[in-house]
C-alpha positions in Angstrom: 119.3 128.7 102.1 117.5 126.1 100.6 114.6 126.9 98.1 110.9 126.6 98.8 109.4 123.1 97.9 106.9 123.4 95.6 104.7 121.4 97.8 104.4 121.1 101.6 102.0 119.1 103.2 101.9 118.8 107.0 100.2 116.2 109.0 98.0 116.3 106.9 94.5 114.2 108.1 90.5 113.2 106.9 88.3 111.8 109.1 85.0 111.1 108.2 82.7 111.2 110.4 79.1 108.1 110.1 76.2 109.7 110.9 73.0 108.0 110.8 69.5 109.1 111.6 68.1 108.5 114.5 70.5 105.7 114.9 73.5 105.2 117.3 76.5 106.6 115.8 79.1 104.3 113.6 82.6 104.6 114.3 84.9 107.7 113.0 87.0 106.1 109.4 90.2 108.5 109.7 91.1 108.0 105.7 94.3 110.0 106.6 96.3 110.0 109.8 98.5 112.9 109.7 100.5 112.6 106.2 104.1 114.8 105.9 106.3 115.5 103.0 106.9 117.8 100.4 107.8 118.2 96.9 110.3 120.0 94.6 109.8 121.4 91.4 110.3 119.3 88.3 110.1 116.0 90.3 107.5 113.1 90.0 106.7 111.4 93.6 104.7 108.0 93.9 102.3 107.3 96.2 101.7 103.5 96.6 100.0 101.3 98.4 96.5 98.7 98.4 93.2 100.1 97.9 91.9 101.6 100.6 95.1 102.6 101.7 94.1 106.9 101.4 95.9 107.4 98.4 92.6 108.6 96.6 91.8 110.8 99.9 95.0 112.3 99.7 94.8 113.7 96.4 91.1 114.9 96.5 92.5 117.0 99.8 95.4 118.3 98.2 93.4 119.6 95.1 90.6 120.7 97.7 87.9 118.6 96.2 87.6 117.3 99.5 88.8 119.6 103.0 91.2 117.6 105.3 89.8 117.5 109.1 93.8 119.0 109.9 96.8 119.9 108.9 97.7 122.1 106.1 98.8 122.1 101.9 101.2 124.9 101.3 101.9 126.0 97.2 104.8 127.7 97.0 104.8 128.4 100.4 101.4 129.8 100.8 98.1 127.7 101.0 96.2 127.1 98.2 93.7 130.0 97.3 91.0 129.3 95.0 92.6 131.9 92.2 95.6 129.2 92.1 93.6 126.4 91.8 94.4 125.6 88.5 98.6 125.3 89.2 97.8 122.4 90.5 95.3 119.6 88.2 94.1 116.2 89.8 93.5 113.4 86.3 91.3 111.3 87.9 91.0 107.5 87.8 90.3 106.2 84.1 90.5 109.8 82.7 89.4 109.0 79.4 86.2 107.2 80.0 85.3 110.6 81.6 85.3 112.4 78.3 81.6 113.7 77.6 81.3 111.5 74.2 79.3 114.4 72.6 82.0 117.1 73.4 84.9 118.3 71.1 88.4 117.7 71.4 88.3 121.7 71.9 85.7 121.8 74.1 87.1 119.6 76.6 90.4 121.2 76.7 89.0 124.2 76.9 86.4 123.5 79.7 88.9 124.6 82.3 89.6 128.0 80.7 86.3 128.2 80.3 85.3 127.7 84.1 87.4 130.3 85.2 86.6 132.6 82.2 90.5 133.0 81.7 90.9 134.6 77.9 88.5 135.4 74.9 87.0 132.8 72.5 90.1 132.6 70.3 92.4 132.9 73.0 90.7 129.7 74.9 90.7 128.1 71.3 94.6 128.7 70.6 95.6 127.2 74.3 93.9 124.6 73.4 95.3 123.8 70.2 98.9 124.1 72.1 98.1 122.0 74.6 96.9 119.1 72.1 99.9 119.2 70.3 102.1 119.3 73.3 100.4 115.8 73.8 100.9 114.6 70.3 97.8 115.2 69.0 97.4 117.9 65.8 95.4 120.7 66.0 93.5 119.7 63.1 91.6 117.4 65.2 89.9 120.6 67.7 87.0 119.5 66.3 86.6 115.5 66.5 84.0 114.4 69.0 85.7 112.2 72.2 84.5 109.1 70.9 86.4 109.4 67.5 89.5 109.0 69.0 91.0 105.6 70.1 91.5 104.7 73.5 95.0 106.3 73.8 94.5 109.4 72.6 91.2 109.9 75.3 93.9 109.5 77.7 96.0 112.2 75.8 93.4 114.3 75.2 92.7 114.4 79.0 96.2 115.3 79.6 96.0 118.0 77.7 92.8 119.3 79.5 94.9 119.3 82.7 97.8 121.0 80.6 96.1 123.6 78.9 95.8 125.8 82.1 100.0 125.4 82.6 99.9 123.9 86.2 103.1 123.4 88.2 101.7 119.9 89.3 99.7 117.4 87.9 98.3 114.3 90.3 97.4 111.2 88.3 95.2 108.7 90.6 95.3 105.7 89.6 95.5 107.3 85.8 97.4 104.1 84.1 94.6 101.5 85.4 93.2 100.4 82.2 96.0 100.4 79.9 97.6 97.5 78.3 101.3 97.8 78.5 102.4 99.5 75.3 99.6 102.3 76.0 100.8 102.5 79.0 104.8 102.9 77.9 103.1 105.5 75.5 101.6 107.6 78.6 105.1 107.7 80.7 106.9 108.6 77.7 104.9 111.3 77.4 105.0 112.5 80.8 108.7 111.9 80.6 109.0 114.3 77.7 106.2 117.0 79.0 108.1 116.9 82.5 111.7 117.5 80.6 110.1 120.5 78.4 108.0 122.0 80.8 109.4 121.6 84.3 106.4 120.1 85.7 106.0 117.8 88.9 103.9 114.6 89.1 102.2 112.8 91.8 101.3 109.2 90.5 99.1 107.7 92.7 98.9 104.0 92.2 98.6 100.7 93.3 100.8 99.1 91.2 104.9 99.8 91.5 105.9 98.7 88.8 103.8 101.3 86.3 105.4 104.2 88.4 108.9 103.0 89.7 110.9 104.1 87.0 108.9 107.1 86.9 109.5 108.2 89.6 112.3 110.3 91.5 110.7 109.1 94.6 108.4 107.1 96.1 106.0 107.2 98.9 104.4 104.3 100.3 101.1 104.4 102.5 98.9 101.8 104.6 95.3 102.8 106.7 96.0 106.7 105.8 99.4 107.2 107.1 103.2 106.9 104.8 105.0 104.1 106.4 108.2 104.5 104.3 109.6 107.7 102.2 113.0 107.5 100.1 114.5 108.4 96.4 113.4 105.7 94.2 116.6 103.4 93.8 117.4 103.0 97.1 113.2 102.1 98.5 113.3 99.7 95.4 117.1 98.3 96.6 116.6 98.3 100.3 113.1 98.5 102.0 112.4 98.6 105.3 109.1 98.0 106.0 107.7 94.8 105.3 104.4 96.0 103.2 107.3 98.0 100.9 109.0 94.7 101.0 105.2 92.8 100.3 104.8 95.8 97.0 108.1 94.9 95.6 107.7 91.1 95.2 104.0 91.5 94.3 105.6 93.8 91.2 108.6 91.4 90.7 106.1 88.6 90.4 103.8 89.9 87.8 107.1 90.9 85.9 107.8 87.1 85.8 111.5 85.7 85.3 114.1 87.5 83.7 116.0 86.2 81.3 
């Protein structure tokens, strides 16, 4: 018998509703239209496709920042209670410009401990110090303030915030945008290396396919709320069927310019 993904989602949908006072009603924007798949531990799936597309809506439902109109999120086969919350961490788009400036390294990381009043003090303070240097970052630097560090360790340090409570999944939206290419090798790298050591599974959520491609186990590609085209990542890179996969592709190959 096979084993339980890690992640079910079933027809899975957000409609939001425009209501305007005293006015006559605007037309119903369904954000998602029924989105299916699931995940397996230890795996990285990416969700493509051009803004406005749902990607963003997708991953605010599954962490339940924002409640789908149907369909259901199963966690391990069961849906996602409020105590569990924190197996599963959304980094949201341009994570380290979120940083409260005025915060320490420590108290960021903390923050989420801290929420949920998991552990004492010390305890809190210790997780946090493991978490930093899971990222590469010592612990000698708890108590920096965000804007002492550069630009690419913000984005570590946010990593580490979303690491610090040991989640099964992390969901990166749109987390690369920003980056020029070498901090941007730097960031896969190390989610490369943190999936390998920690059995983790990703969700990179982005518009771009060639930041996520080789990432990626498997990629999932979406257009008006709904996936158009699922498959392992070689073979929707080698053979794509739809034509806005096909579209994706030679958009990427094009910024990539000529080979040699």
């Amino acid at each position: 018998m096979p084993a339980e993904p890690l992640l079910r989602v079933r027809e899975l949908s957000k409609t939001y509703f425009r209501r305007r006072w005293l006015a006559t009603p605007r037309p119903a924007l369904a954000a998602l239209a029924g989105v299916s798949f699931t995940l397996q531990r230890a795996r990285t799936l990416a969700v493509i496709g051009a803004s406005g597309s749902g990607k963003s809506t997708l991953a605010r439902c599954l962490t339940q920042f924002e409640i789908p109109t149907s369909g259901e999120v199963l966690f391990e086969g069961r849906a996602l209670s409020p105590l569990r919350r924190l197996d599963m961490q959304l980094i949201f788009q341009q994570p380290a410009a979120s940083l409260n400036p005025r915060f320490t390294a420590a108290e960021i990381v903390e923050e989420p401990l801290l929420i949920q009043r998991r552990g004492t003090g010390t305890e809190r303070r210790e997780r946090a110090a493991s978490a930093l240097e899971l990222t590469g970052i010592a612990r000698a630097a708890l108590g920096k303030r965000a804007h002492e560090f550069s630009g690419g360790e913000r984005q570590r340090l946010a990593i580490a915030r979303a690491l610090v409570a040991e989640p099964k999944l992390l969901i990166l939206d749109e987390s690369f945008n920003g980056l020029d290419a070498s901090l941007a090798a730097q960031v896969a790298a190390l989610l490369s290396s943190l999936q390998e050591r920690l059995g983790i599974a990703y969700i990179l959520i982005s518009h771009d396919l060639t930041l996520v491609a080789g990432l990626a186990h498997e990629i999932a590609v979406m257009e008006r709320g709904a996936i158009i085209e699922h498959a392992d990542a070689a073979t929707l890179m080698s053979q794509p069927r739809h034509p806005q996969t096909c579209e994706l592709i030679a958009a990427a190959l094009a910024l990539e310019g000529p080979r040699a």
